[in-house]
C-alpha positions in Angstrom: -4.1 91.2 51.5 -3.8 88.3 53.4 -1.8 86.1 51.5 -3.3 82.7 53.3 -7.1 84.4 51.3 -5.4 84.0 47.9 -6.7 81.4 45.3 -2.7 80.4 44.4 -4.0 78.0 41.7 -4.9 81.3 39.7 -2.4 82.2 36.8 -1.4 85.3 36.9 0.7 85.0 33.7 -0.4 84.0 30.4 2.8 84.0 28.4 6.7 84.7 29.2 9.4 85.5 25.9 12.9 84.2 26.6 15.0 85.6 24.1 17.8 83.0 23.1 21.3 84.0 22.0 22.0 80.5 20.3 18.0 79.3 19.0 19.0 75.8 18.5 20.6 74.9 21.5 18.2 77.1 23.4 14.8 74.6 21.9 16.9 71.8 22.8 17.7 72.3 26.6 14.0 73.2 27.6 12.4 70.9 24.9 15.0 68.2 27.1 13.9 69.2 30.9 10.6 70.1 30.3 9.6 67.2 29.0 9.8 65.0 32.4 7.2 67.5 33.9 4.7 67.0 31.2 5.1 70.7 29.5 5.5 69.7 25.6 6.5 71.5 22.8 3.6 72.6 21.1 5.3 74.2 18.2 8.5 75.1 16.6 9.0 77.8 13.5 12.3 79.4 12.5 12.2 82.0 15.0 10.2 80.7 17.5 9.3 77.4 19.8 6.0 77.8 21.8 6.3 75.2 25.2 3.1 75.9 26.7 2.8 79.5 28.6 6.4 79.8 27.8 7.8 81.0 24.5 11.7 80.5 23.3 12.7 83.2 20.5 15.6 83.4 18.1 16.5 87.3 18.9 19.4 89.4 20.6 20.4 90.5 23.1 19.5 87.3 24.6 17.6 87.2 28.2 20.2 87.3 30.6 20.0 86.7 34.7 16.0 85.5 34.9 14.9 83.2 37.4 12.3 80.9 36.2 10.2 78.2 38.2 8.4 75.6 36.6 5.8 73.3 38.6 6.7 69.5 38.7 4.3 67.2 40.0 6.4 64.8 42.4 10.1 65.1 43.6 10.6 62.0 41.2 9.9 64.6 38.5 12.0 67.3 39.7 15.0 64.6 39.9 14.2 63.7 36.2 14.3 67.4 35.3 17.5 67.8 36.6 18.8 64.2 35.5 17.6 64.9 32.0 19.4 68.4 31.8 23.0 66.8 33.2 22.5 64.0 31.0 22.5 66.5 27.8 25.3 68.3 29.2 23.9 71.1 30.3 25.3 72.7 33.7 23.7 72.1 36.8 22.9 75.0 39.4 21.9 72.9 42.4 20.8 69.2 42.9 17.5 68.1 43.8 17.1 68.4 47.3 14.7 70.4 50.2 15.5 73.9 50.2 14.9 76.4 53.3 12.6 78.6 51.7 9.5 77.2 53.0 8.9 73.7 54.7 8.2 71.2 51.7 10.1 73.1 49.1 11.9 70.3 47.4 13.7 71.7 43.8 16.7 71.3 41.4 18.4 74.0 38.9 20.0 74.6 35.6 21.5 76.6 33.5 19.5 77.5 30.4 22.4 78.3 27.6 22.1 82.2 28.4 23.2 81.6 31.7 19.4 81.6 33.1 18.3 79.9 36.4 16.2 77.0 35.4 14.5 75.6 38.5 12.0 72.6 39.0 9.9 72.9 42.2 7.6 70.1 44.1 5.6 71.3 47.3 5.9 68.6 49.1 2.8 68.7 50.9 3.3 65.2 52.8 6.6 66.8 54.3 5.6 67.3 57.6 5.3 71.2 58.4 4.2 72.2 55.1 0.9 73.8 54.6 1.2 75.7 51.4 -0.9 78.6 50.4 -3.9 77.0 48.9 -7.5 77.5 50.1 -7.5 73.5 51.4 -3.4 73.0 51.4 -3.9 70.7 49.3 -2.1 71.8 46.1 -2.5 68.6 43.8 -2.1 66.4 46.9 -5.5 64.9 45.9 -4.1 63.7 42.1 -1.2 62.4 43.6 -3.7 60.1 46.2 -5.9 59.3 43.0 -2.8 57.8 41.2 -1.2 56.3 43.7 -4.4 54.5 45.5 -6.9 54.0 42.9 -6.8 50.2 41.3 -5.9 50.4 37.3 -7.4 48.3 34.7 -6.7 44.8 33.4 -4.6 44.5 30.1 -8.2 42.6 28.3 -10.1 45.5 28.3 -8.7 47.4 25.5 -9.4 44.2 23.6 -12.9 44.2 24.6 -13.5 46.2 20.8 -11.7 44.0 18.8 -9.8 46.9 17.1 -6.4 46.8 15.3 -3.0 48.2 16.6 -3.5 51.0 13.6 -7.0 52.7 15.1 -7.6 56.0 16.5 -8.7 55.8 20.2 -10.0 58.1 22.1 -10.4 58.1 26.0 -12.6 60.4 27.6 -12.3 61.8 31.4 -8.6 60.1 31.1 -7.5 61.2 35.0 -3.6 60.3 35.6 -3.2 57.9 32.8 -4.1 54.7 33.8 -6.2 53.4 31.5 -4.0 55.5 29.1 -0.8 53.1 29.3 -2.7 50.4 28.1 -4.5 52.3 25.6 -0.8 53.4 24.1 0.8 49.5 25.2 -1.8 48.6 22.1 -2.8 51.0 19.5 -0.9 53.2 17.3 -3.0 56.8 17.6 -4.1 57.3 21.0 -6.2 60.5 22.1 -6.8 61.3 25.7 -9.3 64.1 26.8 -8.9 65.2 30.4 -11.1 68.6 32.1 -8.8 68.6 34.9 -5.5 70.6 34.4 -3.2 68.7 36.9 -4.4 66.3 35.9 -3.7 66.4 32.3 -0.1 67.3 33.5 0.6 64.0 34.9 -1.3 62.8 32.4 0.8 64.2 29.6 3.9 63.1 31.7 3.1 59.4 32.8 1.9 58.7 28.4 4.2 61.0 26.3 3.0 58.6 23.5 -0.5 60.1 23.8 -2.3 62.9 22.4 -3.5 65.0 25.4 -5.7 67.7 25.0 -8.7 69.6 27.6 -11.8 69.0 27.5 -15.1 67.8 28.4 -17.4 64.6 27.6 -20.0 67.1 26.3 -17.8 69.3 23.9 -14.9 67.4 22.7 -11.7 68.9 21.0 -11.9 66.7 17.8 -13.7 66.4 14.5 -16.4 64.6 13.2 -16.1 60.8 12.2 -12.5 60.9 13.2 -11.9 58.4 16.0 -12.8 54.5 15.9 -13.7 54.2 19.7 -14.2 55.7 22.5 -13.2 54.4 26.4 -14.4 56.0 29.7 -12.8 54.5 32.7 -14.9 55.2 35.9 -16.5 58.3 34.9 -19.5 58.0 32.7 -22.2 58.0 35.9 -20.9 61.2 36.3 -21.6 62.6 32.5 -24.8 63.8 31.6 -25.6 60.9 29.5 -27.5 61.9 27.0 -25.3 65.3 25.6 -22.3 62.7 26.2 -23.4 60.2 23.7 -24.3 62.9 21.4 -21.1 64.0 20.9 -19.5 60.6 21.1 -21.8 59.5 18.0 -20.5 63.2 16.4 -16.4 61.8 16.7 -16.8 57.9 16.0 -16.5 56.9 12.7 -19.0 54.7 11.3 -19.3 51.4 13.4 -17.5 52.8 16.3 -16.7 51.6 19.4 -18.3 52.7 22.6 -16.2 51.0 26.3 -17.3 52.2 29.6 -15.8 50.4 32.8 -16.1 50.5 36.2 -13.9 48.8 39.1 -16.4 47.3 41.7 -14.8 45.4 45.2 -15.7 41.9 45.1 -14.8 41.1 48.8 -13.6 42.5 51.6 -10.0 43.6 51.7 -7.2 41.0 53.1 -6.2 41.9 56.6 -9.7 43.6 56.9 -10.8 47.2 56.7 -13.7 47.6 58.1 -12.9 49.8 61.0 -11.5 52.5 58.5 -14.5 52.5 56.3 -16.7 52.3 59.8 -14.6 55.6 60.5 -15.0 57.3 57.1 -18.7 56.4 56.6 -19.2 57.9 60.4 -17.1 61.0 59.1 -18.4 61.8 55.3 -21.1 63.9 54.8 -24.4 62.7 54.0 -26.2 62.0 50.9 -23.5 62.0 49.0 -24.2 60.0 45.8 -21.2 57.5 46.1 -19.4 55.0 48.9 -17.5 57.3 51.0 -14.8 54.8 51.4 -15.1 52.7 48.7 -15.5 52.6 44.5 -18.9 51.9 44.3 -21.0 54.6 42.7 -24.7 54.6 43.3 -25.5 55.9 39.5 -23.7 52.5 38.4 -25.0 50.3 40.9 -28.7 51.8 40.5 -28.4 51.3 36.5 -29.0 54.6 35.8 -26.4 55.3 33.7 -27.5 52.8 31.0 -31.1 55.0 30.4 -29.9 57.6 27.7 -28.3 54.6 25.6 -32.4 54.1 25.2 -32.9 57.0 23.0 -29.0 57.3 21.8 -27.6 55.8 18.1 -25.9 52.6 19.5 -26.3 49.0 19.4 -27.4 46.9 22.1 -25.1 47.2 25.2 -22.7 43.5 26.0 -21.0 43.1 29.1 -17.5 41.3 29.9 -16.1 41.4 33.6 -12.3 40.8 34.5 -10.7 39.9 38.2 -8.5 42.7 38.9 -6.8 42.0 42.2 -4.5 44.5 43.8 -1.7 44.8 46.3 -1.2 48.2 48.3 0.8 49.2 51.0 -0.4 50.7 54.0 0.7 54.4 52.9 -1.2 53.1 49.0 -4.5 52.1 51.4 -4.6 55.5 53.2 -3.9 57.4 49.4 -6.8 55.5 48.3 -9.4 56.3 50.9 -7.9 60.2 50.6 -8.8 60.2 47.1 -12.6 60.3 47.8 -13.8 63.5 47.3 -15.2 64.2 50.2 -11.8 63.5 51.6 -10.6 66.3 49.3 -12.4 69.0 50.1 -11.7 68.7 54.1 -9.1 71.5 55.1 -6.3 70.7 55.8 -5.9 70.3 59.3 -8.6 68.0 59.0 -7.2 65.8 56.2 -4.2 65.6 58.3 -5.6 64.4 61.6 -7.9 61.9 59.5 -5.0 60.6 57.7 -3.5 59.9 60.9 -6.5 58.5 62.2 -6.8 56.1 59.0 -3.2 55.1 59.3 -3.7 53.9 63.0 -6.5 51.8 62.0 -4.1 50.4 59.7 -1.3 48.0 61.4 -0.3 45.4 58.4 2.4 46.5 56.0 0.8 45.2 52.7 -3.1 44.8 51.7 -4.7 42.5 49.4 -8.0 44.1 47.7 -9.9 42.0 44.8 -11.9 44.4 42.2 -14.0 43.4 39.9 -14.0 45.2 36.2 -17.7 45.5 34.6 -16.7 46.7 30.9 -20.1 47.6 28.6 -19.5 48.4 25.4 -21.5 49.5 21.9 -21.3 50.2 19.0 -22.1 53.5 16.8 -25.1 52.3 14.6 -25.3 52.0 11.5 
């Protein structure tokens, strides 16, 4: 088989055993560099310590001589992997750097305590030469646009429920995190529900504070009456409404909380812009439902996301808007606009030569881009 016609997001493996000669010390080195790529420790019994797909057990003869590659998310994780492991004494067995294997392939190793070949790996799709193996190239190069252009959130807006440091939050469609870091800046018990798996990685890596779990708006992972609100940054237009509130009305508590936000431009950016979007708009496909260079969704702008609050169990709606100005630089601008996604879904020949063609239309070093944030929120009635 062709090996360029393979879906290499597809996991092939659902679990691996490591066998550990000294348990203790075993837990503690992977519970150490896994944790700055985002792969937690999801249990620990006296024989066994479950970290994700892979499993660490107290038994002899211990696994000797493996090679085994975990997936980081950015070189700056792959350093911290190997940082972390140095740092807790552990040996090293090559520092973060790019390797030959393939153009792109930037990694770091350890030694496990058996003597195994830990290794950290980032395809570094903006290296130039890489292409990768996936069916666009992309492999997670769209997340790393969405974090690095999108605009975040204004500290106010996790205030906007009036809720104490102590309360259970919940946000919903959480992305990279950056709502999130407010979310765990305030309150005590913060849950964040993501559908997205790379997502939820960085996720899990950029708010180790938080409580990070899969799922969807429709059919979330928690129990009845058991959070006191709920936020949804930039998504909700894209739930269906209706089974959404449902099952937001099934997890709030009595007199919940309810915040859905969007971040809408204000005024054109400072230098100016408009021949990229000019290009973009020429470029995107039509009818597509959304700005295709810019974060203004029709469904919000339309006001058709507020009709299933008609028939659902909240409280009138209120509004509050913050400023929420932003400074890129001209690399942030073009991560932005490739965060669209129509952008995504290009190939990746194509995204390439319109990243180019985005960058040349792009001469300042530093851009100036005023949002505005429209916050609605509810409450659960009584």
């Amino acid at each position: 088989m062709n090996p360029q016609r393979w879906d290499w997001s597809r996991r092939v493996v659902d679990h691996l055993d490591i066998h550990a000669g000294d348990f203790p010390l075993s837990v503690r080195f992977y519970e150490t560099v896994l944790a700055p790529l985002g792969i937690p420790k999801l249990y620990e019994d006296e024989e066994s310590a479950c970290f994700t797909h892979v499993n660490v057990v107290a038994r002899t003869p211990p696994t000797t001589e493996l090679h085994l590659c975990f997936h980081a998310g950015s070189r700056s994780d792959v350093d911290a992997f190997h940082r972390a492991g140095t740092e807790a004494g552990f040996r090293s067995n090559g520092e973060p750097g790019f390797r030959d294997y393939a153009p792109g392939y930037y990694a770091a190793y350890l030694f496990d305590p058996d003597g195994n070949n830990v290794e950290a790996l980032y395809r570094d799709v903006g290296n130039p030469g890489f292409t990768g193996y996936s069916p666009t190239g992309n492999l997670g190069r769209w997340h790393d646009d969405y974090e690095r252009g999108r605009p975040g959130w204004p500290a106010g807006v996790v205030d906007v429920p009036g809720l104490p440091p102590t309360a259970t939050v919940l946000e919903v469609g959480a992305g990279t995190g950056k709502l999130t870091r407010l979310l765990v800046a305030t309150f005590d018990n913060v849950v964040a529900v993501e559908p997205d798996e790379e997502m939820r990685r960085r996720l899990a890596a950029s708010c180790p504070e938080a409580r990070v779990l899969e799922g969807r708006d429709d059919e979330l992972p928690l129990a009845d009456d058991s959070v006191d609100a709920i936020f949804v940054a930039e998504a909700f237009h894209l739930f269906d409404g209706a089974r959404a509130l449902n099952e937001f009305a099934r997890v709030l508590r009595p007199g919940g909380g309810l915040v859905v936000m969007w971040n809408l431009p204000v005024r054109p950016a400072d230098p100016a812009i408009a021949a990229v979007e000019e290009l973009l708009t020429e470029r995107a496909p039509d009818d597509l439902g959304y700005d295709p260079a810019d974060l203004n969704p029709r469904r919000y702008a339309s006001d058709e996301w507020r009709v299933p609050f008609a028939a659902a169990p909240f409280d009138e709606l209120q509004e509050v808007r913050f400023a929420n100005p932003q400074t890129v630089d001209r690399d942030g601008l073009v991560a932005f606009f490739a965060s669209m996604g129509w952008f995504a879904e290009l190939s990746d020949a194509e995204q390439s030569s319109l990243r180019d063609e985005v960058r040349s239309l792009l001469p300042a070093p530093e851009y100036r881009r005023l949002w505005e944030t429209h916050v609605h929120w509810t409450r659960l009635a009584s």
